[in-house]
C-alpha positions as a Markdown table, in Angstrom:
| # | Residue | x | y | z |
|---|---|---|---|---|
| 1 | Unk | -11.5 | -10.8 | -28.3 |
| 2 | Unk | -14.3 | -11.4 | -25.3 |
| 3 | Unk | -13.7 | -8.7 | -22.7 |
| 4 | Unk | -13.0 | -11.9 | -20.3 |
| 5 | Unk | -10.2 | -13.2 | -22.6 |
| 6 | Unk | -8.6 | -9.9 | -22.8 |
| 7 | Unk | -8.6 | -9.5 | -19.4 |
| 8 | Unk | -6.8 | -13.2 | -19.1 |
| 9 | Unk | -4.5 | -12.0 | -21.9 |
| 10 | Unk | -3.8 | -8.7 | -19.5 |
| 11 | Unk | -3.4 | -11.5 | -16.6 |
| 12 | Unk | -6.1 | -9.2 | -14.8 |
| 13 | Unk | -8.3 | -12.4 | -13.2 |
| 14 | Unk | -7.2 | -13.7 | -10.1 |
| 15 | Unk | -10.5 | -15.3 | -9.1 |
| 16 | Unk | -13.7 | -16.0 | -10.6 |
| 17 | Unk | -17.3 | -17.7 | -9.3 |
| 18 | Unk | -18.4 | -19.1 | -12.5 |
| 19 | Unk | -15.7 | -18.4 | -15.4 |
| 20 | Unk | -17.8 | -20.2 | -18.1 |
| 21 | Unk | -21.0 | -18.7 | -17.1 |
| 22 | Unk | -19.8 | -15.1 | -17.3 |
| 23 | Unk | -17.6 | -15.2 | -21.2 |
| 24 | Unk | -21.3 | -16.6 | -22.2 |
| 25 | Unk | -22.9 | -14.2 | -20.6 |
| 26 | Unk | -20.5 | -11.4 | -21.7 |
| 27 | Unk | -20.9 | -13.0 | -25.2 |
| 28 | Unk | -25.2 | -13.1 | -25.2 |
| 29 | Unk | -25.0 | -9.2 | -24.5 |
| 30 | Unk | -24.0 | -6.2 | -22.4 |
| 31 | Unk | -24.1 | -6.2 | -18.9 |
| 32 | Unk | -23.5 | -4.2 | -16.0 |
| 33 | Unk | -21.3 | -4.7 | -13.5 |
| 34 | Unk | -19.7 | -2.3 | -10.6 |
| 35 | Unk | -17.1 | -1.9 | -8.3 |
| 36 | Unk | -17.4 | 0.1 | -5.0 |
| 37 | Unk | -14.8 | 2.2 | -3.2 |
| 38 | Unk | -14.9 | 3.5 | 0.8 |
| 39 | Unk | -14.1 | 7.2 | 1.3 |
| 40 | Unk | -11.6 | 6.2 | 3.9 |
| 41 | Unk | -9.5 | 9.3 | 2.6 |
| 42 | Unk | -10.1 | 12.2 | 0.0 |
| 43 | Unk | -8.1 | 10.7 | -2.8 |
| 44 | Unk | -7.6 | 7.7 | -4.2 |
| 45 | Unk | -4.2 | 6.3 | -5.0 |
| 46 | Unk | -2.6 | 4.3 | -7.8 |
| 47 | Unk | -3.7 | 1.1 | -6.0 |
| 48 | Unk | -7.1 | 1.9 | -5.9 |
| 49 | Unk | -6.9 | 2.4 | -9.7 |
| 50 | Unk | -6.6 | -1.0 | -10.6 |
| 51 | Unk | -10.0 | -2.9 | -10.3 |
| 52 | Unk | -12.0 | 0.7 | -11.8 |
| 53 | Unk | -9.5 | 0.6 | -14.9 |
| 54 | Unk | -11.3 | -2.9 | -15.5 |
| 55 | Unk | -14.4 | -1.5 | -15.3 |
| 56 | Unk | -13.2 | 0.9 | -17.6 |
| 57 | Unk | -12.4 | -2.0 | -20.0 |
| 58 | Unk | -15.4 | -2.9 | -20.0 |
| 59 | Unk | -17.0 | -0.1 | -20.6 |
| 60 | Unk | -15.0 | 0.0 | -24.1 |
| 61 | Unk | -16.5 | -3.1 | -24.6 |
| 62 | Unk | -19.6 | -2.4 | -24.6 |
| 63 | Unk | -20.5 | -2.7 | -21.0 |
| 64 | Unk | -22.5 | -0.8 | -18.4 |
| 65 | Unk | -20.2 | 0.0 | -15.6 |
| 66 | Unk | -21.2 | 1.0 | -12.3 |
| 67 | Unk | -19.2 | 3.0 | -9.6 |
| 68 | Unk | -20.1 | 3.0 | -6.3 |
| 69 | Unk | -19.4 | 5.2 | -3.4 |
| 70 | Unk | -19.6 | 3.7 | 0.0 |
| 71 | Unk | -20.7 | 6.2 | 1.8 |
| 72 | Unk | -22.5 | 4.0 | 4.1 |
| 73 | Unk | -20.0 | 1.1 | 4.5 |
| 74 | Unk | -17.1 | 3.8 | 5.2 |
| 75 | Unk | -18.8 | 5.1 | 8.4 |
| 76 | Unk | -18.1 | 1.1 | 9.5 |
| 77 | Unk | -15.3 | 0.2 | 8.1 |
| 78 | Unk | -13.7 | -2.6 | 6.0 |
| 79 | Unk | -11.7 | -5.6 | 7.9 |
| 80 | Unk | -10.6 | -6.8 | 4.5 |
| 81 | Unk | -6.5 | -7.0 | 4.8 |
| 82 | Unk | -6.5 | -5.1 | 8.2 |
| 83 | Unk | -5.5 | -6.8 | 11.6 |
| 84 | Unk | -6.8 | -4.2 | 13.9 |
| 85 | Unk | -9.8 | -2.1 | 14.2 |
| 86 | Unk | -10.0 | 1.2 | 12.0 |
| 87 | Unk | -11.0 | 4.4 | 14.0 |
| 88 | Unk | -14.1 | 5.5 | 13.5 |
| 89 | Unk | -14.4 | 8.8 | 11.6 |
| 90 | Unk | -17.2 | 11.8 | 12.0 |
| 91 | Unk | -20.1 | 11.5 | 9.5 |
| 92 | Unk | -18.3 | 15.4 | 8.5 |
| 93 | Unk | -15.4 | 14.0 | 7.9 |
| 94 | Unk | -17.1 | 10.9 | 5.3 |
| 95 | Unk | -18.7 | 13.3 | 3.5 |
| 96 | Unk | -16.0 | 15.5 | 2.8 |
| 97 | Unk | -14.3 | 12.5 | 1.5 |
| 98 | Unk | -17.4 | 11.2 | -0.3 |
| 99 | Unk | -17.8 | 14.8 | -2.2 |
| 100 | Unk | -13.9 | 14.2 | -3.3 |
| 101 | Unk | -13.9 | 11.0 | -4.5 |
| 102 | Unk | -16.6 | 11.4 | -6.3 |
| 103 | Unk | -15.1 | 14.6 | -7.9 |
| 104 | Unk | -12.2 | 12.6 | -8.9 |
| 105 | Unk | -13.8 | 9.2 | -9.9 |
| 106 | Unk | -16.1 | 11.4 | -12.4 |
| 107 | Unk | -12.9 | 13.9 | -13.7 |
| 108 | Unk | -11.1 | 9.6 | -14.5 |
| 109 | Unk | -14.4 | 7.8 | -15.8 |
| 110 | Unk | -17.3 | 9.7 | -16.8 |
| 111 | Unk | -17.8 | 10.8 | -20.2 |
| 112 | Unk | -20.3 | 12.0 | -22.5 |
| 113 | Unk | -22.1 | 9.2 | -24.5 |
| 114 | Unk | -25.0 | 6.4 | -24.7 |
| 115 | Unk | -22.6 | 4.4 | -22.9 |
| 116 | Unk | -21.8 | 6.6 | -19.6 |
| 117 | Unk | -20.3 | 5.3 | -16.5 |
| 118 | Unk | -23.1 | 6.1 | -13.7 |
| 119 | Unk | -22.0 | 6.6 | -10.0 |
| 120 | Unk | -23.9 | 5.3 | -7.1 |
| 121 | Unk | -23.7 | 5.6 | -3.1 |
| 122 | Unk | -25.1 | 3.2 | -1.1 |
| 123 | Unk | -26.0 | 6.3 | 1.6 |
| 124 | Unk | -29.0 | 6.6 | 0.0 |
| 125 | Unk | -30.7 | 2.8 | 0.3 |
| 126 | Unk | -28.7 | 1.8 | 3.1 |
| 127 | Unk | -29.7 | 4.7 | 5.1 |
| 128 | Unk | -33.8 | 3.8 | 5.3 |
| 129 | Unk | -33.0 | 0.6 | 6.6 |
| 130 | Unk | -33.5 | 1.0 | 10.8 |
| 131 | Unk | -32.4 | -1.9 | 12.7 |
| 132 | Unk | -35.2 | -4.3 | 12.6 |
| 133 | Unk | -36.0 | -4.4 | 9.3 |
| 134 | Unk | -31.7 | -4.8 | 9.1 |
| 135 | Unk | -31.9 | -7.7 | 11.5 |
| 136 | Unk | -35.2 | -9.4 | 10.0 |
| 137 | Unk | -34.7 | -9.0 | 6.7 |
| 138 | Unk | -31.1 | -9.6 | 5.9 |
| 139 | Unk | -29.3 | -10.9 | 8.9 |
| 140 | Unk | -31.1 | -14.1 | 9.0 |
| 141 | Unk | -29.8 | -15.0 | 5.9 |
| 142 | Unk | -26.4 | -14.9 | 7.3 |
| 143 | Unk | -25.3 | -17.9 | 9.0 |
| 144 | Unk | -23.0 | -16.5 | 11.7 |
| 145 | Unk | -20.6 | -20.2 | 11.0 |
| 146 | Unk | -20.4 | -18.9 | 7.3 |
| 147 | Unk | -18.9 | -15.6 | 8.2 |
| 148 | Unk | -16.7 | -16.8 | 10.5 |
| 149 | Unk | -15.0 | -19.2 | 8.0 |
| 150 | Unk | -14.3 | -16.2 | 5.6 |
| 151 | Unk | -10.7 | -15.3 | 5.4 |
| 152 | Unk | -11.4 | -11.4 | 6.2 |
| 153 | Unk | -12.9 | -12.4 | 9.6 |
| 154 | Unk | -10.9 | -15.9 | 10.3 |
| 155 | Unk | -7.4 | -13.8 | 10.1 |
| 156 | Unk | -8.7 | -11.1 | 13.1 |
| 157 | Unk | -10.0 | -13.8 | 15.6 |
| 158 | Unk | -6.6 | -14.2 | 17.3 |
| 159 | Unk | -6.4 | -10.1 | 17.3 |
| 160 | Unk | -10.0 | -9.4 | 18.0 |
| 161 | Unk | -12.9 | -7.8 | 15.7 |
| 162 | Unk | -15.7 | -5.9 | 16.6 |
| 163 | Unk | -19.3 | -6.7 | 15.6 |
| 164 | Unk | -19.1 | -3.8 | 13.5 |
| 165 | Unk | -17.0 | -4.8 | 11.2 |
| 166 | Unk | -17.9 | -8.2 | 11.5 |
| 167 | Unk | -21.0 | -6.4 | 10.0 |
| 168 | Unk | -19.4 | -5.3 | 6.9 |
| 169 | Unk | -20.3 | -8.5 | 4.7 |
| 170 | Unk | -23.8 | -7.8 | 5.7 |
| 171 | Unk | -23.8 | -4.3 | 4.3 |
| 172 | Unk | -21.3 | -5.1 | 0.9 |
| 173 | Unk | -23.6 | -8.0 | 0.1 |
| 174 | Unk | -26.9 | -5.7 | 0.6 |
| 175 | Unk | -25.1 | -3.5 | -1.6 |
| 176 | Unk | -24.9 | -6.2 | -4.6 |
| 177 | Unk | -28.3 | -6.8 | -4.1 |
| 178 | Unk | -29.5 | -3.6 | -4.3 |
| 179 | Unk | -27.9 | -2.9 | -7.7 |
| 180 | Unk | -29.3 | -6.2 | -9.1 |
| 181 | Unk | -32.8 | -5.6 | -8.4 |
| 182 | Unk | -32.6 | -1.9 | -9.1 |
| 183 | Unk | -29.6 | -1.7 | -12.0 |
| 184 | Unk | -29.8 | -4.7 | -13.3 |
| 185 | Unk | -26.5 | -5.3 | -12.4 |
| 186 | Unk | -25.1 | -9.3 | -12.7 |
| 187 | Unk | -21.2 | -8.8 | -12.1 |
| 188 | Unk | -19.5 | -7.4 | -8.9 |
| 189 | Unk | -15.6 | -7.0 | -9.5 |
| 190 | Unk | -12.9 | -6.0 | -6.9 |
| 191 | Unk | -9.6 | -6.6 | -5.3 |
| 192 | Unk | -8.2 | -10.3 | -4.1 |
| 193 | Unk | -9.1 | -9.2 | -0.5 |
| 194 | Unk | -12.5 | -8.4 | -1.3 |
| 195 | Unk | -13.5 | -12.5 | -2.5 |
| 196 | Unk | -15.5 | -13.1 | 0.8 |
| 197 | Unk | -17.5 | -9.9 | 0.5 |
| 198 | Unk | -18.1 | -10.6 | -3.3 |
| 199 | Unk | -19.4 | -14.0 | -2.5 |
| 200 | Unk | -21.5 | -12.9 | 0.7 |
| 201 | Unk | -23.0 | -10.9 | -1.6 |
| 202 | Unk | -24.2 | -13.9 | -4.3 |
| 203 | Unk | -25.1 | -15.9 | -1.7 |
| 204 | Unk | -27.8 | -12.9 | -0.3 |
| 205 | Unk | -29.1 | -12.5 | -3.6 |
| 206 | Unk | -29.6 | -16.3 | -4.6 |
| 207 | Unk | -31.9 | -16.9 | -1.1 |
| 208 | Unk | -33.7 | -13.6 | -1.8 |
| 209 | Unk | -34.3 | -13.8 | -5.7 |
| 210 | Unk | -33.7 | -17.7 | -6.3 |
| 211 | Unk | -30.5 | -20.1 | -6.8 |
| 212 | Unk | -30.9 | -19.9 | -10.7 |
| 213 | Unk | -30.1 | -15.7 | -10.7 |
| 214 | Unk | -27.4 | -14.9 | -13.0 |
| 215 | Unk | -24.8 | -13.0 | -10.8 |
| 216 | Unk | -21.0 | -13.3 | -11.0 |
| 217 | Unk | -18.2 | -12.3 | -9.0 |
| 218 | Unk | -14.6 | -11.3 | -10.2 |
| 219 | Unk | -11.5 | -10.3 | -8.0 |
| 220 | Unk | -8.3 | -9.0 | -9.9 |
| 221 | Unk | -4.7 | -10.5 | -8.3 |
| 222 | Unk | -2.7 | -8.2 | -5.6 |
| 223 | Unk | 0.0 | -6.4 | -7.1 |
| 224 | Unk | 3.5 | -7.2 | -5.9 |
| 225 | Unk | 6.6 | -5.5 | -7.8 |
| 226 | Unk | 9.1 | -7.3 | -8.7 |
| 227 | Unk | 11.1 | -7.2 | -5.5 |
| 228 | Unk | 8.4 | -8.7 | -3.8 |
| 229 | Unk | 7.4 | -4.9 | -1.9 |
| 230 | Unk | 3.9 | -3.6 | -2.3 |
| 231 | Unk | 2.5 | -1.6 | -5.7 |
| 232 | Unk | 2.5 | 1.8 | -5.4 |
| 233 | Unk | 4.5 | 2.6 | -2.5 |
| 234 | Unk | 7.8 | 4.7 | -2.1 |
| 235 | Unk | 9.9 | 6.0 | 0.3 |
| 236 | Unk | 7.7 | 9.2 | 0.4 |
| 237 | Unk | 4.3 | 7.2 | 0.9 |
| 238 | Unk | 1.5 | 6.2 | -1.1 |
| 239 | Unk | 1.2 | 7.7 | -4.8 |
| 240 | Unk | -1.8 | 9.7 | -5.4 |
| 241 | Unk | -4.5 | 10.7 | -7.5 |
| 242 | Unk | -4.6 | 14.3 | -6.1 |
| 243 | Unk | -1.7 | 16.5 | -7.6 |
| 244 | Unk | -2.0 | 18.6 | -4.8 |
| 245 | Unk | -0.5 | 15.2 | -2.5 |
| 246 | Unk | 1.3 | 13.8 | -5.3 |
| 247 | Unk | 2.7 | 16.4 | -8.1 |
| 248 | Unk | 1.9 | 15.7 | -11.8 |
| 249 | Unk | 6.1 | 15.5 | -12.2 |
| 250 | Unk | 6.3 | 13.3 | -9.5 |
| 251 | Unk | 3.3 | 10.5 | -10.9 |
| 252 | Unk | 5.3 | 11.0 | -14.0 |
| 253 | Unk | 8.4 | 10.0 | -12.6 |
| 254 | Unk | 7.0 | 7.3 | -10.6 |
| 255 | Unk | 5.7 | 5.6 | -13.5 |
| 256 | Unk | 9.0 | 6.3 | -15.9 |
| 257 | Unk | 11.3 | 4.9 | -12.9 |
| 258 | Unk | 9.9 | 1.1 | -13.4 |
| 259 | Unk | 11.9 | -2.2 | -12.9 |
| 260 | Unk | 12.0 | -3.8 | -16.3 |
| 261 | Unk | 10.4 | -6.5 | -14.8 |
| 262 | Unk | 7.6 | -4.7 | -14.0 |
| 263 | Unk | 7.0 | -2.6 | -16.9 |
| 264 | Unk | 5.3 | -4.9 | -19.2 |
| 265 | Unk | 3.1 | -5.6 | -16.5 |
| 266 | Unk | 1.9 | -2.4 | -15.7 |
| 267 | Unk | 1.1 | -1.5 | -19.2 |
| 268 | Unk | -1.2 | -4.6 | -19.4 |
| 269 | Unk | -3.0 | -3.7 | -16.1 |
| 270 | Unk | -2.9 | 0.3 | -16.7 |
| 271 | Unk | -3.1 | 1.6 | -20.2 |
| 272 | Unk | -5.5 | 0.8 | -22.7 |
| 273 | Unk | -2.4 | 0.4 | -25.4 |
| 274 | Unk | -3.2 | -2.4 | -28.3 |
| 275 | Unk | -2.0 | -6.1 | -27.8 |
| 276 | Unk | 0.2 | -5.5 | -30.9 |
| 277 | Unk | 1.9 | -2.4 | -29.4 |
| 278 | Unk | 2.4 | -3.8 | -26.0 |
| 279 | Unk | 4.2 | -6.6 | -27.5 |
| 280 | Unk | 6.3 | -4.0 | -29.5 |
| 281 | Unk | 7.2 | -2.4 | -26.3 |
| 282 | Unk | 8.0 | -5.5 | -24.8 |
| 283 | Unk | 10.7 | -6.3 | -27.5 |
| 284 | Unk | 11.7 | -2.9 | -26.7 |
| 285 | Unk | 12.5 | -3.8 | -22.9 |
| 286 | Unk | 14.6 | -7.0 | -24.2 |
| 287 | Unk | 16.6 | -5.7 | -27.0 |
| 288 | Unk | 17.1 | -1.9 | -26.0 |
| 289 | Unk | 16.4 | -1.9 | -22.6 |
| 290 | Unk | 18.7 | 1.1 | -22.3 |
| 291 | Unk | 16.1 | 3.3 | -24.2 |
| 292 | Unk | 13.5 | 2.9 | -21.4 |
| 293 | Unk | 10.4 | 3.5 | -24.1 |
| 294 | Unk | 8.1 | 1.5 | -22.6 |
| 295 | Unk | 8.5 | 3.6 | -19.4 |
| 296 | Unk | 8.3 | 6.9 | -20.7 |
| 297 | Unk | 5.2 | 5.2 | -22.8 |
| 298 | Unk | 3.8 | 3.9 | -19.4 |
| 299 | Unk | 4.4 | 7.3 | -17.4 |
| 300 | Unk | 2.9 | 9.1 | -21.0 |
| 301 | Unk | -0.3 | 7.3 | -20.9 |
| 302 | Unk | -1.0 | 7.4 | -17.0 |
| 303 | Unk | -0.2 | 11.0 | -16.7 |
| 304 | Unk | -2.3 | 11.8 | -19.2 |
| 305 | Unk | -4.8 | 9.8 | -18.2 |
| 306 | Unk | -5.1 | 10.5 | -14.5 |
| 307 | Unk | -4.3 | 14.3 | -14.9 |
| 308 | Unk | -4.1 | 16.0 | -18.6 |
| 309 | Unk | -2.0 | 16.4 | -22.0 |
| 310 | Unk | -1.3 | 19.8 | -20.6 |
| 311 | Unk | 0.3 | 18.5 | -17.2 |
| 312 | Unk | 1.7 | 15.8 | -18.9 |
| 313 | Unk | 3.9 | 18.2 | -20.7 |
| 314 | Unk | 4.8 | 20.1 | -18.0 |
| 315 | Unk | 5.8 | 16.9 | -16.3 |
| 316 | Unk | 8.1 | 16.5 | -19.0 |
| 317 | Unk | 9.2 | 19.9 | -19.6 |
| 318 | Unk | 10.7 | 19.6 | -15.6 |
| 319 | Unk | 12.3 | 16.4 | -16.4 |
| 320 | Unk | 13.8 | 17.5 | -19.7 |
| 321 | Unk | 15.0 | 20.7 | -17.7 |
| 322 | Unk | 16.2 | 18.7 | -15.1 |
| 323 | Unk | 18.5 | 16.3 | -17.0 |
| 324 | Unk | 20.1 | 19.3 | -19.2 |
| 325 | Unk | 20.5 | 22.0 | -16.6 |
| 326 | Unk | 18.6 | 24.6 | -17.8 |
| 327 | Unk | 16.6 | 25.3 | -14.8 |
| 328 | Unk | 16.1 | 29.1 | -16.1 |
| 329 | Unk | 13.1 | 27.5 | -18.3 |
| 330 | Unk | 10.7 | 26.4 | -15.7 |
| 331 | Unk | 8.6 | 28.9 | -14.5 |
| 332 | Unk | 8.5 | 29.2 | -10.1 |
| 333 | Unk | 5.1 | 26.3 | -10.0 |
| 334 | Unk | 7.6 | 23.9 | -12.0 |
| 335 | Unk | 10.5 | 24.6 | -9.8 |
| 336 | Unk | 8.3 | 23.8 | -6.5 |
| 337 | Unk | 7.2 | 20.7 | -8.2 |
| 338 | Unk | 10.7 | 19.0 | -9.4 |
| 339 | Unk | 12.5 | 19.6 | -6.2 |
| 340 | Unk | 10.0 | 19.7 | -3.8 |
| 341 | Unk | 11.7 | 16.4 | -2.4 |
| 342 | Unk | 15.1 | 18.0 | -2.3 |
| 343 | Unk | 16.8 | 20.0 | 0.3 |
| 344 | Unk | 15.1 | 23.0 | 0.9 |
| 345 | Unk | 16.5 | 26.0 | 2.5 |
| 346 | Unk | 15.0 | 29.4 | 3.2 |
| 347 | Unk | 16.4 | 33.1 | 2.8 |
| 348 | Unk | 15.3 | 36.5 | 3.0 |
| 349 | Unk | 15.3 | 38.8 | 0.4 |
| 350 | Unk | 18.2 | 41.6 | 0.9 |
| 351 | Unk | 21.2 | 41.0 | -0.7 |
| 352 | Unk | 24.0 | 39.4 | 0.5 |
| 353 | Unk | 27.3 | 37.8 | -1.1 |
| 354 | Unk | 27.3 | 34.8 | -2.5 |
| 355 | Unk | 30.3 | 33.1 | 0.1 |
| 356 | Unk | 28.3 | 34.4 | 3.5 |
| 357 | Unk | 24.9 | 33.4 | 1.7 |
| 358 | Unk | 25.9 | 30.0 | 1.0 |
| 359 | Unk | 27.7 | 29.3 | 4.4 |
| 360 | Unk | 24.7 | 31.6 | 6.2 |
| 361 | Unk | 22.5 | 29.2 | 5.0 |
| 362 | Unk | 24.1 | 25.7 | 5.7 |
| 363 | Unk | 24.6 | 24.6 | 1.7 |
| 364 | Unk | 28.3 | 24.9 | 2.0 |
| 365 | Unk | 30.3 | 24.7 | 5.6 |
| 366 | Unk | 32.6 | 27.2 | 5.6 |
| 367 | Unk | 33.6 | 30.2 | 3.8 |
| 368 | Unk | 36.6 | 28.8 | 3.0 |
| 369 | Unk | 35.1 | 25.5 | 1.3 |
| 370 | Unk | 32.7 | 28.1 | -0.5 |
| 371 | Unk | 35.4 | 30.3 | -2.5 |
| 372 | Unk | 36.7 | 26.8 | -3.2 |
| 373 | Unk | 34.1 | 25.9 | -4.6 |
| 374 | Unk | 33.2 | 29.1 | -6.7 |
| 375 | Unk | 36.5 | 29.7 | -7.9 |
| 376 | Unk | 36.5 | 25.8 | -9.1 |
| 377 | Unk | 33.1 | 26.2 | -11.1 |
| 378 | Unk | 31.7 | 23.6 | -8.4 |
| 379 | Unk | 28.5 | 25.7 | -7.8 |
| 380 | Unk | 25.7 | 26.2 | -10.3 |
| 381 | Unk | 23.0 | 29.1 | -9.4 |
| 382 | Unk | 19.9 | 28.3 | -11.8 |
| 383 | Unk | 21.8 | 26.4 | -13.9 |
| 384 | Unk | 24.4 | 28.5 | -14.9 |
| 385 | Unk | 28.2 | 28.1 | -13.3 |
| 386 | Unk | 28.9 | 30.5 | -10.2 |
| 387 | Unk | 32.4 | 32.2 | -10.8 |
| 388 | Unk | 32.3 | 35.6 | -9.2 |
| 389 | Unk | 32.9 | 35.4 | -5.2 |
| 390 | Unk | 31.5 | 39.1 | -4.8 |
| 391 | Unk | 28.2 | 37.8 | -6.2 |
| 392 | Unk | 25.7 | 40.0 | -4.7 |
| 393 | Unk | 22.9 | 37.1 | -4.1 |
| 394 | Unk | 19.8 | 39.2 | -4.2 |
| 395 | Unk | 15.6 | 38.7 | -4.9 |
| 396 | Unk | 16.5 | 39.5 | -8.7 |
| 397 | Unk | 18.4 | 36.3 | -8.8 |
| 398 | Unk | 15.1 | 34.5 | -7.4 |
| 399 | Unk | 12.6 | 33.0 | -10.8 |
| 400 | Unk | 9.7 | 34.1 | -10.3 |
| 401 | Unk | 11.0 | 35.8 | -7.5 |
| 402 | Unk | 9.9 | 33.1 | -5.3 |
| 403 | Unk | 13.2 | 30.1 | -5.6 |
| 404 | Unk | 16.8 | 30.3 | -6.7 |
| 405 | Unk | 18.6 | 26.7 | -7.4 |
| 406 | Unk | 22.0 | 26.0 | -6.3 |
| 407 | Unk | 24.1 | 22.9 | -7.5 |
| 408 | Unk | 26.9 | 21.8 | -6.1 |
| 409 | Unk | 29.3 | 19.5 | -7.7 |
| 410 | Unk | 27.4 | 17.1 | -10.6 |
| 411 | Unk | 24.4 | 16.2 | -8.2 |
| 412 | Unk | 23.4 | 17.8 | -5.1 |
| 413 | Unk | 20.7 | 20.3 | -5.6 |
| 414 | Unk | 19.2 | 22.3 | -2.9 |
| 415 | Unk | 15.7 | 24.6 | -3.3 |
| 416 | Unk | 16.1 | 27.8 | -1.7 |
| 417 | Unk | 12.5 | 29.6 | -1.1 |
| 418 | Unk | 13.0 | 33.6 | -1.3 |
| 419 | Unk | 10.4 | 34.9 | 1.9 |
């Protein structure tokens, strides 16, 4: 299968300049191609993921991918899918996020081998270009009517853009150029929003190198879930790259919490699973949907991919822990990650009986509802049931003498942290 058709197969095209052109191309012999990402932050999120885990696919086929860091275009800013400037932010504060990204990027992509992924920032060309040679040399082959007419600027004329990010084609497009003269590098790939910078780009390197240069553009569809909301976001914000933002547990359950609608979909787009044994997993979804294997498949693959095997099973160590009650297993860093979104109480560390402690803190409202509660086996410490109302709640009680679990009743858990 042609790394284009698998891509169709995957449903992973949304747009391309010249589909023909490119399977032959493709076909004739290995290329390289990039995809660029701003350091607008210090991690990337599960969106971002979506057009560099193409390039990934083709670098399994044989391709030469290119990533590329734009730490030149992210000191301006892209308009693409915004309707209202970005603020500006210090040259400090890009390159902190430029030295993290690239930390990540190369932890996801770059491995050993003949056929390496090699990382770029366009810093270091864009950079020597000072303003006439900028004006001169590239800005008069952009026709101001042209860039007008592209949907990233036509949707912020009612709201207002500045000039520099009505600048931002300029600089994407110089980027594209750049990488064909110097990287040989025919096929730019990115998001649905990024279409008018991808074809900027084409156009800047057919007047500068001739109309019959082999380039190609390729945009991959935005992602909607099923209910129509955007991929990738929850009620606690975006879902990142960083476990230090986004726990390993947490990506885990993320992925293993998927509509059935959407599960089939995300393997496609996400793992690098067969044809054959996303189909299997498909039948799984109709027939035993009950069994949810294709999301603990999906949340297996991605947190393995994105952090490690070893995470990956402490991920699942919390959530087997988690379902069964037997808290006592997970050491004090798994505790903080599968209930760091559940309430979260604080005590000291002298001892105190269990009815005051519980009511002292707020988990239960009176001391009367709290004997209640003991004496009906309606509070769990740690997983184990709380019968004793002279329970002497003290640091030894604490695992890892840092957090002590209480459950009431079947489902409300609350994380006390021992200071």
């Amino acid at each position: 299968m042609n790394i284009i058709e698998e891509l169709e197969w995957r449903d992973a095209i949304n747009q391309q300049t010249d589909a023909e052109g490119l399977k032959e191309l493709t076909n004739e012999k290995s290329i390289s191609l990039y995809c660029g990402v701003d350091p607008t932050g210090d991690s990337m999120h599960i969106g971002h993921l979506i057009p560099f885990m193409v390039l990934k696919r083709f670098q399994l086929a044989g391709h030469r991918p290119v990533i590329l860091i734009g730490g030149a275009t992210g000191t301006i800013g892209d308009p693409s899918g915004r309707q209202s400037e970005r603020s500006l932010q210090t040259l400090e504060e890009i390159q902190a996020n430029v030295d993290a990204l690239t930390a990540q990027l190369k932890k996801l992509f770059l491995t050993e081998g003949d056929n390496q992924m090699r990382m770029v920032n366009n810093y270091d060309w864009t950079h020597k270009i000072n303003v006439i040679e900028f004006l001169r040399d590239y800005g008069k082959n952009f026709s101001i009517n042209t860039m007008l007419a592209k949907d990233v600027v036509s949707s912020r004329l009612d709201s207002g853009i500045s000039f520099t990010e009505f600048s931002y084609q300029i600089l994407q497009s110089l980027d594209y150029l750049h990488l064909y003269q110097h990287e040989d590098v025919q096929l730019q790939i990115g998001g649905s929003d990024q279409w008018g910078n991808i074809t900027s780009g084409l156009d800047l390197i057919r007047k500068k190198e001739g109309s019959e240069a082999k380039a190609f553009g390729l945009t991959i569809p935005l992602m909607l879930k099923a209910d129509g909301t955007k991929f990738g976001k929850t009620a606690g914000g975006a879902i990142w790259l960083d476990p230090d933002k986004t726990t390993p547990f947490e990506f885990y359950q993320f992925w293993a919490n998927t509509d059935d609608r959407d599960v089939v979909k995300y393997l496609k787009y996400f793992t690098f699973l067969t044809k054959e044994r996303i189909d299997e997993l498909a039948q799984k979804v109709e027939t035993e949907p009950h069994k949810r294997e294709a999301q603990i498949t999906l949340a297996e693959e991605m947190t393995r991919f994105v952090h490690s095997e070893e995470l990956l099973a402490q991920a699942k160590r919390i959530t087997a822990a988690l379902f069964s009650g037997d808290i006592k297993s997970l050491t004090a860093d798994e505790i903080e990650q599968g209930f760091k979104e559940m309430p979260t109480f604080e005590a000291t560390k002298e001892a105190k009986n269990i009815v005051d402690w519980l009511v002292d803190l707020g988990i239960v409202k009176s001391k009367r509802q709290a004997r209640e509660d003991i004496t009906n086996g309606a509070i769990s410490m740690n997983g184990e049931r709380i019968s004793d109302v002279g329970l002497e709640v003290s640091e030894e009680h604490a695992i890892g003498g840092r957090f002590i679990i209480i459950r009431k009743g079947k489902k409300n858990y609350s994380l006390v942290k021992m200071s």
